[in-house]
mmJSON file of the N, C-alpha and C atoms, coordinates in Angstrom:
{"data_MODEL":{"atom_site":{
"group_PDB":["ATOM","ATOM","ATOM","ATOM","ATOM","ATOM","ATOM","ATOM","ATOM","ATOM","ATOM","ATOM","ATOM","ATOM","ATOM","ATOM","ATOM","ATOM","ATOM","ATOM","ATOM","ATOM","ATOM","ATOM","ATOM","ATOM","ATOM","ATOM","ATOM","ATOM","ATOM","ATOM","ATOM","ATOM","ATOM","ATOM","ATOM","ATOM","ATOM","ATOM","ATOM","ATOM","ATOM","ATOM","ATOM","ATOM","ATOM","ATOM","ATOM","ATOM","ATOM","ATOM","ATOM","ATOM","ATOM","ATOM","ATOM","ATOM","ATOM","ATOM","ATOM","ATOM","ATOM","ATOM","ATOM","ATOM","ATOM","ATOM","ATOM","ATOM","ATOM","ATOM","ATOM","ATOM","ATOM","ATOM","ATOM","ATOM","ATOM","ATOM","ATOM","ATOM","ATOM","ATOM","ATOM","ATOM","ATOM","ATOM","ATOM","ATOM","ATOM","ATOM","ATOM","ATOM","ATOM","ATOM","ATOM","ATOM","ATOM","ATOM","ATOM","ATOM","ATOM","ATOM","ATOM","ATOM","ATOM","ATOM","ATOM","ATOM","ATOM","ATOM","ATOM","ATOM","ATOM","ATOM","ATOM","ATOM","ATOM","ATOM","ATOM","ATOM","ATOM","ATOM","ATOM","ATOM","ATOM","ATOM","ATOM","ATOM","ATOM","ATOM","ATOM","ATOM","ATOM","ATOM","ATOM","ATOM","ATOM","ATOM","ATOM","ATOM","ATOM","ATOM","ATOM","ATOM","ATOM","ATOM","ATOM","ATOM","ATOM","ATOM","ATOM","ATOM","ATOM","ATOM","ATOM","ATOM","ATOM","ATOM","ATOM","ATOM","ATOM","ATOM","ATOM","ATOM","ATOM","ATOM","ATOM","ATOM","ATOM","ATOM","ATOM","ATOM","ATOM","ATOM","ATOM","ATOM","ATOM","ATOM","ATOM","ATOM","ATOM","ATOM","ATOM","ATOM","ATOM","ATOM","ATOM","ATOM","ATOM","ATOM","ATOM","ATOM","ATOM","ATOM","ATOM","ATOM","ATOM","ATOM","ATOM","ATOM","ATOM","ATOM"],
"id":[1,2,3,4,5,6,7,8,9,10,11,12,13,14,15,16,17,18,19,20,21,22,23,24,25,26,27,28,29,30,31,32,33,34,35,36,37,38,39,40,41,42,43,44,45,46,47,48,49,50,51,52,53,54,55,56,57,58,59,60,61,62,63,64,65,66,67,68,69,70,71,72,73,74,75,76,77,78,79,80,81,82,83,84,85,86,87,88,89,90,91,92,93,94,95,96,97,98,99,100,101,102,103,104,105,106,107,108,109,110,111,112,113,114,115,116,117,118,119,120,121,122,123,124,125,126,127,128,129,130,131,132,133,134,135,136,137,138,139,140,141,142,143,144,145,146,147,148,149,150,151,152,153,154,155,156,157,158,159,160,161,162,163,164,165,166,167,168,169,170,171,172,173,174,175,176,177,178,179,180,181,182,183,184,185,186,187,188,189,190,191,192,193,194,195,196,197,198,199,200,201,202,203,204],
"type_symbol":["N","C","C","N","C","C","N","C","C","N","C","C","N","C","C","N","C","C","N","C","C","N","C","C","N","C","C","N","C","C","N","C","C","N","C","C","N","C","C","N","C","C","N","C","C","N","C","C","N","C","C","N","C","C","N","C","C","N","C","C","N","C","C","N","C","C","N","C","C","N","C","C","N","C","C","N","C","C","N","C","C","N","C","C","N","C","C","N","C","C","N","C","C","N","C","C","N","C","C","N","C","C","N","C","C","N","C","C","N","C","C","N","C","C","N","C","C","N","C","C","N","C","C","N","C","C","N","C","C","N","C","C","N","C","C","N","C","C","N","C","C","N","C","C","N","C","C","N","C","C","N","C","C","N","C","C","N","C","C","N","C","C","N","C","C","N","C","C","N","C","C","N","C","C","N","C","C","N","C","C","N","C","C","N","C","C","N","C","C","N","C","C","N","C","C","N","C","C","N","C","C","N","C","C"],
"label_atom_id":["N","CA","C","N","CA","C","N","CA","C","N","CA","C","N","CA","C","N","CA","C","N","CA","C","N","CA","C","N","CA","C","N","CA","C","N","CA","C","N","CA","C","N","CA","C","N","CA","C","N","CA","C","N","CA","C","N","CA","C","N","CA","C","N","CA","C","N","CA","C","N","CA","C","N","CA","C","N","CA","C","N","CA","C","N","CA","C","N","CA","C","N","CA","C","N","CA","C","N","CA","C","N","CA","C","N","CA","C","N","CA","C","N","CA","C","N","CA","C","N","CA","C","N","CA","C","N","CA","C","N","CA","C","N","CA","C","N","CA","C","N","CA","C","N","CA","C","N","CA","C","N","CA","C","N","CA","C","N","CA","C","N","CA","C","N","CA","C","N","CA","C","N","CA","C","N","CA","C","N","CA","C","N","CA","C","N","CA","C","N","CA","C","N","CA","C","N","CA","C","N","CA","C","N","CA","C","N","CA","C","N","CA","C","N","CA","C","N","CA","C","N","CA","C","N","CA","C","N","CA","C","N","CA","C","N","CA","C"],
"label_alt_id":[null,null,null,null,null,null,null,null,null,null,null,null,null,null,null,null,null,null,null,null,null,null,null,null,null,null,null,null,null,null,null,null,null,null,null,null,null,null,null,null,null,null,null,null,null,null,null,null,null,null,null,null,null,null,null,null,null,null,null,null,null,null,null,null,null,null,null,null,null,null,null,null,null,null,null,null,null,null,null,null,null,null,null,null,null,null,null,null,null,null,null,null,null,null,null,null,null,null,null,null,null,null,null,null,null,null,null,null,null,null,null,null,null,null,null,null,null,null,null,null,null,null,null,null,null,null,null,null,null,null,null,null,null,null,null,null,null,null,null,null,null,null,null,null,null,null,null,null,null,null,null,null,null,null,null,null,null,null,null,null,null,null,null,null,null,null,null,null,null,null,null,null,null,null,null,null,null,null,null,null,null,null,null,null,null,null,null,null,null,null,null,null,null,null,null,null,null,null,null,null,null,null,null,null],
"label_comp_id":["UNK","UNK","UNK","UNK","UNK","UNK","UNK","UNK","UNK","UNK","UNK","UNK","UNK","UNK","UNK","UNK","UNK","UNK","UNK","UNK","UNK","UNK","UNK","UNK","UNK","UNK","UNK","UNK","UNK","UNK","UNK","UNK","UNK","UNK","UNK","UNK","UNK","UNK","UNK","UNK","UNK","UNK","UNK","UNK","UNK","UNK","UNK","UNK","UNK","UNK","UNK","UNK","UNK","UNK","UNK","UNK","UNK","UNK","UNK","UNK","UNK","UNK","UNK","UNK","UNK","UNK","UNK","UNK","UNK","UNK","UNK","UNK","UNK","UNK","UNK","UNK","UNK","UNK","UNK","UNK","UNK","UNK","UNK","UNK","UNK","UNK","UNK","UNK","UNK","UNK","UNK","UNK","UNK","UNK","UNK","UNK","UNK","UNK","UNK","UNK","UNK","UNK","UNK","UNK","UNK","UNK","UNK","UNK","UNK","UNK","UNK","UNK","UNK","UNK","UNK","UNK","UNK","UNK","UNK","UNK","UNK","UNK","UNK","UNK","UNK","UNK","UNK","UNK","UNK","UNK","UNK","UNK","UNK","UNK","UNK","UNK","UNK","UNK","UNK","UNK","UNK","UNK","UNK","UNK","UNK","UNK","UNK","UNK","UNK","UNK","UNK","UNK","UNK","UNK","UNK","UNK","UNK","UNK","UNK","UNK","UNK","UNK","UNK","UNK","UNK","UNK","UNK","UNK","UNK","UNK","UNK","UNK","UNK","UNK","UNK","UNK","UNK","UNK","UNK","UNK","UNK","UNK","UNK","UNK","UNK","UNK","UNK","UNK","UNK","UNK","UNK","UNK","UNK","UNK","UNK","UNK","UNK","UNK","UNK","UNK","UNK","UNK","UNK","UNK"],
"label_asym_id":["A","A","A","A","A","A","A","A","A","A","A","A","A","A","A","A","A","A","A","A","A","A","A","A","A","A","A","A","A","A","A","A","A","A","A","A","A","A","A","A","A","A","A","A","A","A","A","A","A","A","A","A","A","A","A","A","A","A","A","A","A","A","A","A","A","A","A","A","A","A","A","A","A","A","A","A","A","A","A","A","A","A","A","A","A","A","A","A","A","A","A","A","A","A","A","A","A","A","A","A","A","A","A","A","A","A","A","A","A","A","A","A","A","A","A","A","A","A","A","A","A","A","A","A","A","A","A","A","A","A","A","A","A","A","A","A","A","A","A","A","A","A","A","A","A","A","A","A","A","A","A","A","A","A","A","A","A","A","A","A","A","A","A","A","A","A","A","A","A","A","A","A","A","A","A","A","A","A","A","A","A","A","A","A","A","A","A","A","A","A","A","A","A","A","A","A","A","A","A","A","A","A","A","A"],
"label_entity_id":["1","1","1","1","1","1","1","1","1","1","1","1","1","1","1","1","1","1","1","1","1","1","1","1","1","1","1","1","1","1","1","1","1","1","1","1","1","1","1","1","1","1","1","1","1","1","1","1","1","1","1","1","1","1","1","1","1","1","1","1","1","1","1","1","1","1","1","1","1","1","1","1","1","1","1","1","1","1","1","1","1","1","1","1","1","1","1","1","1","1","1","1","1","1","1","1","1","1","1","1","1","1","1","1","1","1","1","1","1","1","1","1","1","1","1","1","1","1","1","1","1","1","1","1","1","1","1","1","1","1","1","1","1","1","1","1","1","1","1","1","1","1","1","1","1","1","1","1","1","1","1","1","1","1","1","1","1","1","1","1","1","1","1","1","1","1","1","1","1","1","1","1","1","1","1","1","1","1","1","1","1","1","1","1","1","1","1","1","1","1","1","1","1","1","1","1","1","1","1","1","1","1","1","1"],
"label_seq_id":[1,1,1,2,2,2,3,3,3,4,4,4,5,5,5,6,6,6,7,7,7,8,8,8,9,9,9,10,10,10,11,11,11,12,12,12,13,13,13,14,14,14,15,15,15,16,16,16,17,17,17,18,18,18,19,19,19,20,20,20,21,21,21,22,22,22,23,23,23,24,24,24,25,25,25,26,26,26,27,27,27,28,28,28,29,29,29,30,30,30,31,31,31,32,32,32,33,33,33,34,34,34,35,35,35,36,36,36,37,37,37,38,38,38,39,39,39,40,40,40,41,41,41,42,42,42,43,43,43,44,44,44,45,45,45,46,46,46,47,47,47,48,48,48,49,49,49,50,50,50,51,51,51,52,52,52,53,53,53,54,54,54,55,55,55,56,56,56,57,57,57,58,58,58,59,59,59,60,60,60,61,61,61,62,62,62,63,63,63,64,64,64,65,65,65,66,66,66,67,67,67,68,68,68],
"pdbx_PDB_ins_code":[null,null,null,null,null,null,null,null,null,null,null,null,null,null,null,null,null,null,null,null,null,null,null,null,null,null,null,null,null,null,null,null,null,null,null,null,null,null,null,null,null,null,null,null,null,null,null,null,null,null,null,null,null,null,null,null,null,null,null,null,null,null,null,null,null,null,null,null,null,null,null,null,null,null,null,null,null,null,null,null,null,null,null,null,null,null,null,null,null,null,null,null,null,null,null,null,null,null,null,null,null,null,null,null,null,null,null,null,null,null,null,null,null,null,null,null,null,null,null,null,null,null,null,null,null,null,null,null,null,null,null,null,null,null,null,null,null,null,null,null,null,null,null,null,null,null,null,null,null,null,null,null,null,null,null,null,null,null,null,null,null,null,null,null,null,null,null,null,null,null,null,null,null,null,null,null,null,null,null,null,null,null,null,null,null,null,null,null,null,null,null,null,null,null,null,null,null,null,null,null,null,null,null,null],
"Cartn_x":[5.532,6.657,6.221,5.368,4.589,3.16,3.153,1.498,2.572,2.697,3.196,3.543,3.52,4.226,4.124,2.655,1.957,1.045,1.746,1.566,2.025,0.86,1.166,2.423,3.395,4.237,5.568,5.285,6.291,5.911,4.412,3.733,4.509,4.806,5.202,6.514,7.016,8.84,8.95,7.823,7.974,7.764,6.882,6.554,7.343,7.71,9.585,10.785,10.477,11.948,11.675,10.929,10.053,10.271,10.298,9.58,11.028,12.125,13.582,13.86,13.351,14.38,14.114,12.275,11.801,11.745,11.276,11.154,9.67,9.252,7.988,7.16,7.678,7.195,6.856,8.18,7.635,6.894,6.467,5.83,4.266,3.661,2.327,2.173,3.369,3.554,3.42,4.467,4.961,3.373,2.904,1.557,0.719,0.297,-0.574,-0.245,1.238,1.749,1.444,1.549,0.997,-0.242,-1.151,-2.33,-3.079,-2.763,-2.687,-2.676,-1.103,-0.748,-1.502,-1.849,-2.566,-4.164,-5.055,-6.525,-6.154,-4.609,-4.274,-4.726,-3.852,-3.382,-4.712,-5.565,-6.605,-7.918,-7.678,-8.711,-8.219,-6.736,-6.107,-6.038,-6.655,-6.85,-8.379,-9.531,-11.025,-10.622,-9.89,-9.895,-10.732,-10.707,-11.285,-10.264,-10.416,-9.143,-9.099,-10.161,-11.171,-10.309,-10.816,-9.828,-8.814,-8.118,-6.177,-6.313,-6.661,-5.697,-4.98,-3.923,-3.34,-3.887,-3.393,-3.376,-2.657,-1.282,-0.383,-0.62,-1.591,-1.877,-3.376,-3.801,-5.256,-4.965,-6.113,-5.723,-5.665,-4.349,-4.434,-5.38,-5.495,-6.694,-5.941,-6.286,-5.771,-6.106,-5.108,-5.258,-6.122,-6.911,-7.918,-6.979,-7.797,-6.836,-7.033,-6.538,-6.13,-7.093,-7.932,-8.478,-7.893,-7.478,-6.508,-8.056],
"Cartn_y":[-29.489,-28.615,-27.264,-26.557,-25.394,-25.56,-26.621,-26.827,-25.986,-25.72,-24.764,-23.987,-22.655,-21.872,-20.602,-20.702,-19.364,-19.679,-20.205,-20.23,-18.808,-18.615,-17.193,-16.723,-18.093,-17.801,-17.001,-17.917,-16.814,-15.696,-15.845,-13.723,-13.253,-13.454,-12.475,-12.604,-13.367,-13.324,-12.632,-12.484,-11.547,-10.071,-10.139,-8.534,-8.186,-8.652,-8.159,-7.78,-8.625,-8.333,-7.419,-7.172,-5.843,-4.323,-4.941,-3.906,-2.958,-3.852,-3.841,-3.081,-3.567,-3.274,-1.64,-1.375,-0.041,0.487,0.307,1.418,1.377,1.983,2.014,3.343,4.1,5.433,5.282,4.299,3.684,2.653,1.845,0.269,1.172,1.903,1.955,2.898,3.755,3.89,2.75,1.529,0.872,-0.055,-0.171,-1.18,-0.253,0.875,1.613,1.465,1.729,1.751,0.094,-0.616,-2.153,-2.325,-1.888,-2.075,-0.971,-0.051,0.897,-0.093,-0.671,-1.323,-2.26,-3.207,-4.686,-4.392,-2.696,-2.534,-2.223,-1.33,-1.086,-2.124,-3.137,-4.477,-5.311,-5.711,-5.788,-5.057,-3.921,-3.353,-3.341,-3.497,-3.06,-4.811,-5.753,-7.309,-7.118,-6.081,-6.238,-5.577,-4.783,-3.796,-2.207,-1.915,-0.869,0.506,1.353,2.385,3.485,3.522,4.69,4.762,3.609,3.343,2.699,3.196,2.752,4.384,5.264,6.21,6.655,7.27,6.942,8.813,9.007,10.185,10.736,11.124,11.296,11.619,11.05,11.217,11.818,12.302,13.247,14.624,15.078,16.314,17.496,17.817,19.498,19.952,20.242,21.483,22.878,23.339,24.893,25.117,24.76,25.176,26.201,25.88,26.928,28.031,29.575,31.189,30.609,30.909,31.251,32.436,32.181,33.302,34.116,35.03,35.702,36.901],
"Cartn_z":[1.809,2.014,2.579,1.912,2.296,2.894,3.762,4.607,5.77,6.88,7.96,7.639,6.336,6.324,6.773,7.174,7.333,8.822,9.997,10.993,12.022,13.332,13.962,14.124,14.558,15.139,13.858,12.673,11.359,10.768,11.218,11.029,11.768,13.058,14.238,14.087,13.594,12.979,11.835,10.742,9.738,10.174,10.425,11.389,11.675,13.304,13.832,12.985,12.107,11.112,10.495,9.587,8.86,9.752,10.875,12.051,12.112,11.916,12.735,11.197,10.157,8.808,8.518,8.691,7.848,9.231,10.587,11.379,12.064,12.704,13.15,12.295,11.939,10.962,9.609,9.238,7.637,7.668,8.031,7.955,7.141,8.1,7.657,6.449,5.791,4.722,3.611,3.661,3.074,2.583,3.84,3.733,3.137,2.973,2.354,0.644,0.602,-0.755,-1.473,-0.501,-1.202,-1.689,-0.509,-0.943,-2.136,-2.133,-3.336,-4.536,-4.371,-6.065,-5.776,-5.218,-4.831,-5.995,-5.124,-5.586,-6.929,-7.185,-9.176,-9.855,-9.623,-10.218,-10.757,-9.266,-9.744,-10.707,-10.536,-11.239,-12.392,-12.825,-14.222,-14.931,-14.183,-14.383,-14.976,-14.164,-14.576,-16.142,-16.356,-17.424,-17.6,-16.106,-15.427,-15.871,-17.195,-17.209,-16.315,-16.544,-15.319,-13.817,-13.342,-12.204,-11.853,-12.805,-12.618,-12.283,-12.747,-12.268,-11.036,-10.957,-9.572,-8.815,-8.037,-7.478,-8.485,-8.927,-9.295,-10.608,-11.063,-12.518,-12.433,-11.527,-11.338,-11.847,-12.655,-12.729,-10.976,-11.653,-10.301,-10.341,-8.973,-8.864,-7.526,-7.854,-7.184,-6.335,-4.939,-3.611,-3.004,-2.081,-1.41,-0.927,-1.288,-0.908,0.378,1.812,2.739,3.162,4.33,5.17,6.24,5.782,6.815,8.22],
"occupancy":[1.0,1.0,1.0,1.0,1.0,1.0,1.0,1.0,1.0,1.0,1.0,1.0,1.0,1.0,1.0,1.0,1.0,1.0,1.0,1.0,1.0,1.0,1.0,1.0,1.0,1.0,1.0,1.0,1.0,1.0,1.0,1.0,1.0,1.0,1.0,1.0,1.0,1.0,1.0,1.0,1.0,1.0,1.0,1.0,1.0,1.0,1.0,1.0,1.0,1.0,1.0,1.0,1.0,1.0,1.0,1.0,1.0,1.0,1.0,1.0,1.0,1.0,1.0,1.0,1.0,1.0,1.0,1.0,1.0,1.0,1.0,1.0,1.0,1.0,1.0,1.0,1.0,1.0,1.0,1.0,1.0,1.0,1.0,1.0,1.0,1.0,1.0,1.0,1.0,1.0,1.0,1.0,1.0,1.0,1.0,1.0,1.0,1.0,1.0,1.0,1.0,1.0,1.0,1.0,1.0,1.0,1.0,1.0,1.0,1.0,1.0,1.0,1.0,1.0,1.0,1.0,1.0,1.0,1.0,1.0,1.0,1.0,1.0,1.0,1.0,1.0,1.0,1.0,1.0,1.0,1.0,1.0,1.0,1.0,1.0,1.0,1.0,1.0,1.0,1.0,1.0,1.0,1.0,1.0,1.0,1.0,1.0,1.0,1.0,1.0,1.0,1.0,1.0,1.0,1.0,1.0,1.0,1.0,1.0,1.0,1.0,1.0,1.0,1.0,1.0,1.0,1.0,1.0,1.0,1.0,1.0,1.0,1.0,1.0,1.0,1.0,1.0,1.0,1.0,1.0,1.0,1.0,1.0,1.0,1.0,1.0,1.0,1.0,1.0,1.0,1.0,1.0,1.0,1.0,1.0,1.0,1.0,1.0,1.0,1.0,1.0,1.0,1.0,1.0],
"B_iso_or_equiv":[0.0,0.0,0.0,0.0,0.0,0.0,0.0,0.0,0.0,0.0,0.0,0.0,0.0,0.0,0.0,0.0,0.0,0.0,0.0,0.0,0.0,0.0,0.0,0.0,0.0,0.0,0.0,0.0,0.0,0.0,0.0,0.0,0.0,0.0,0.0,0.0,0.0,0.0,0.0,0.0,0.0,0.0,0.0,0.0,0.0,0.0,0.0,0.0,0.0,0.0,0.0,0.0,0.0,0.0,0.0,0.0,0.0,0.0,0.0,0.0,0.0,0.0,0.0,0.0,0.0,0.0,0.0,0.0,0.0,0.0,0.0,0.0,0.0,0.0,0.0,0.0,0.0,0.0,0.0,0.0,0.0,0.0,0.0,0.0,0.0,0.0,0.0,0.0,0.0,0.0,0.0,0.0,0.0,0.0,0.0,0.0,0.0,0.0,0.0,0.0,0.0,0.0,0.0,0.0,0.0,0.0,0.0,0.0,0.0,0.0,0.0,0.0,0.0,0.0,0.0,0.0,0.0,0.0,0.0,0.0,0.0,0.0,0.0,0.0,0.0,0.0,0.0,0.0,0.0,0.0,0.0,0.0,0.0,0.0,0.0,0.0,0.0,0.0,0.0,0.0,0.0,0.0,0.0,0.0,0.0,0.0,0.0,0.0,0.0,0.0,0.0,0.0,0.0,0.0,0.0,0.0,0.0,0.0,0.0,0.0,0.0,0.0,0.0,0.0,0.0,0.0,0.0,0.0,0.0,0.0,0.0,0.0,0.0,0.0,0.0,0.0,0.0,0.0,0.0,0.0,0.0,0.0,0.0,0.0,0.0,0.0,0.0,0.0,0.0,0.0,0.0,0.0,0.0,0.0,0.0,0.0,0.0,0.0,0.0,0.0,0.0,0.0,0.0,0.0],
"pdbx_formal_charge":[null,null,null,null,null,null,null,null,null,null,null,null,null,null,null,null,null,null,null,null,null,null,null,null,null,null,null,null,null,null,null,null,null,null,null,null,null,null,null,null,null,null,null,null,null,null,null,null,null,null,null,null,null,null,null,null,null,null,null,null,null,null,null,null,null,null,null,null,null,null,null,null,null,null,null,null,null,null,null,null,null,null,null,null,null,null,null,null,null,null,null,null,null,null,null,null,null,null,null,null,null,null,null,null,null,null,null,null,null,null,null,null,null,null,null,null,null,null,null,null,null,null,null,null,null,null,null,null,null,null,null,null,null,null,null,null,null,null,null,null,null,null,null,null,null,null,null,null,null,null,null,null,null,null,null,null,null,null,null,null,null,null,null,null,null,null,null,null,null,null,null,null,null,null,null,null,null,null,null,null,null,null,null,null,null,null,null,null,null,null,null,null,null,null,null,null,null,null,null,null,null,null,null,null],
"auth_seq_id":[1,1,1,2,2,2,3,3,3,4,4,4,5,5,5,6,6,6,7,7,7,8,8,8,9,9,9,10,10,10,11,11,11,12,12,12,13,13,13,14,14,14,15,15,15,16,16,16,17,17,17,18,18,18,19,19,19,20,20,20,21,21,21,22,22,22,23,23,23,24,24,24,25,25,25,26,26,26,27,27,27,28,28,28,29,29,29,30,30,30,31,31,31,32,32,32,33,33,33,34,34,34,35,35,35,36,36,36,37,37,37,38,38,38,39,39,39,40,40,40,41,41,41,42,42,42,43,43,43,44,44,44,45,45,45,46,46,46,47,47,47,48,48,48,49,49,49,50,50,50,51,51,51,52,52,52,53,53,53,54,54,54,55,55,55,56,56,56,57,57,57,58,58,58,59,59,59,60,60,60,61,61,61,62,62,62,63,63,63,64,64,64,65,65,65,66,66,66,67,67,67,68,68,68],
"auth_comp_id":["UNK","UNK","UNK","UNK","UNK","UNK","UNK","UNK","UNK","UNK","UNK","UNK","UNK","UNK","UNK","UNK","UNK","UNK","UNK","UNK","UNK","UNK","UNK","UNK","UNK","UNK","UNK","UNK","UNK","UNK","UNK","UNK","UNK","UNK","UNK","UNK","UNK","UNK","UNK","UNK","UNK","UNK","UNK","UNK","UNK","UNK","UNK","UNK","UNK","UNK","UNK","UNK","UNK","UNK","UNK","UNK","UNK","UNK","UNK","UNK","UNK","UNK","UNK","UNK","UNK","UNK","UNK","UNK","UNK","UNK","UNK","UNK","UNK","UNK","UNK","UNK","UNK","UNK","UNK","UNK","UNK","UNK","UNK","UNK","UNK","UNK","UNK","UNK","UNK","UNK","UNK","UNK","UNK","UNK","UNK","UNK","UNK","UNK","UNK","UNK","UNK","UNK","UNK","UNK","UNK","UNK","UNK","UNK","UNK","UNK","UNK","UNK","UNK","UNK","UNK","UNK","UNK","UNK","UNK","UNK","UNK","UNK","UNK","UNK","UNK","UNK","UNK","UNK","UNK","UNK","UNK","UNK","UNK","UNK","UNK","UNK","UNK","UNK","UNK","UNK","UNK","UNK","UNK","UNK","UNK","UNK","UNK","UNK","UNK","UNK","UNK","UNK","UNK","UNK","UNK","UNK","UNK","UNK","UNK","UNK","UNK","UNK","UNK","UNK","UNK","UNK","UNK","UNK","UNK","UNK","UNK","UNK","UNK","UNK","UNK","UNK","UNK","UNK","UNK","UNK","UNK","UNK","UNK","UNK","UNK","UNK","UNK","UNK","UNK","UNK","UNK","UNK","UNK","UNK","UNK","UNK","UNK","UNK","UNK","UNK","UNK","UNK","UNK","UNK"],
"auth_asym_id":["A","A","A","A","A","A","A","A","A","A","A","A","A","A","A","A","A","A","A","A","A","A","A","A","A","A","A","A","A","A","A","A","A","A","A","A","A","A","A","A","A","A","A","A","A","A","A","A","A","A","A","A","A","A","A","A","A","A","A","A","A","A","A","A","A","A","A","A","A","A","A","A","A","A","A","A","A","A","A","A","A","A","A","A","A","A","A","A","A","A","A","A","A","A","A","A","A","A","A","A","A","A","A","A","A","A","A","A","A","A","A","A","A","A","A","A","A","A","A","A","A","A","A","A","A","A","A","A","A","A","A","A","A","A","A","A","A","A","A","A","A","A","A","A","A","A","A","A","A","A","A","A","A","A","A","A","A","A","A","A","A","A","A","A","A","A","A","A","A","A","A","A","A","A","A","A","A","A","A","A","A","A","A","A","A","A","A","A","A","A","A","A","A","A","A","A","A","A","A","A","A","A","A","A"],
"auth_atom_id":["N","CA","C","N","CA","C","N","CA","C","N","CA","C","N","CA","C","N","CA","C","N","CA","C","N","CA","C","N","CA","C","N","CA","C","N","CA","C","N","CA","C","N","CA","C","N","CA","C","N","CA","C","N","CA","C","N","CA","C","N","CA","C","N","CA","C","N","CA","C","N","CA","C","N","CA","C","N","CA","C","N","CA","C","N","CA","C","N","CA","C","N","CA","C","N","CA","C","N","CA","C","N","CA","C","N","CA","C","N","CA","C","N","CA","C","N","CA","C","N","CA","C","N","CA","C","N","CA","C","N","CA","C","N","CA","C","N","CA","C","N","CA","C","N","CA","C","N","CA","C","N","CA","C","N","CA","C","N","CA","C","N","CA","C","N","CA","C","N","CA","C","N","CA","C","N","CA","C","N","CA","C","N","CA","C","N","CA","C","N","CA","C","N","CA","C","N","CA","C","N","CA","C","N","CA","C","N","CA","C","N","CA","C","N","CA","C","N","CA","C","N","CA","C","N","CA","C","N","CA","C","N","CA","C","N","CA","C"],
"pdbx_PDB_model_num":[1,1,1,1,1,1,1,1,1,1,1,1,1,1,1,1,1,1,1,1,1,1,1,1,1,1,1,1,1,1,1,1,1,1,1,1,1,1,1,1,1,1,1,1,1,1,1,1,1,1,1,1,1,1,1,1,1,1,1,1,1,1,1,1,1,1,1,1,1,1,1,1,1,1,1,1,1,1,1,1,1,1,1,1,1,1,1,1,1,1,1,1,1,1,1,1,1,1,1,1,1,1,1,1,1,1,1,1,1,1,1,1,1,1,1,1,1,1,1,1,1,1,1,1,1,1,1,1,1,1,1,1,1,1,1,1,1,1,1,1,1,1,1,1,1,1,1,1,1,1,1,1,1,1,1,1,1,1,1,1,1,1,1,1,1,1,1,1,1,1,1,1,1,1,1,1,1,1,1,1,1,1,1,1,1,1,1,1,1,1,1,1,1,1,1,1,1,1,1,1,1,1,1,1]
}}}
């Protein structure tokens, strides 16, 4: 049932459609944001706590003064 499913020609029909839905500006957002959760997921599978953290949950650090 699923031996052809992942032939060139339905990448390039998924793509297009993707392409048409988010835009050409968001796509490489969207794919960054996947693979982000994709390396989480896995590392939060090794039991790595260390590296789950996200950006978001890093501590702040205090913007460089400005050289005028």
């Amino acid at each position: 049932m699923f031996d052809n499913l992942f032939q060139p020609s339905h990448l390039i029909v998924i793509l297009v459609i993707a392409l048409l839905i988010f835009g050409p500006r968001k796509l490489p957002e969207l794919g960054k944001g996947l693979g982000e959760g994709l390396r989480g997921f896995k590392q939060g599978i090794k039991g790595d706590p260390e590296a789950t953290i996200t950006k978001s949950e890093a501590p702040k650090t205090e913007p460089a003064s400005e050289v005028k």
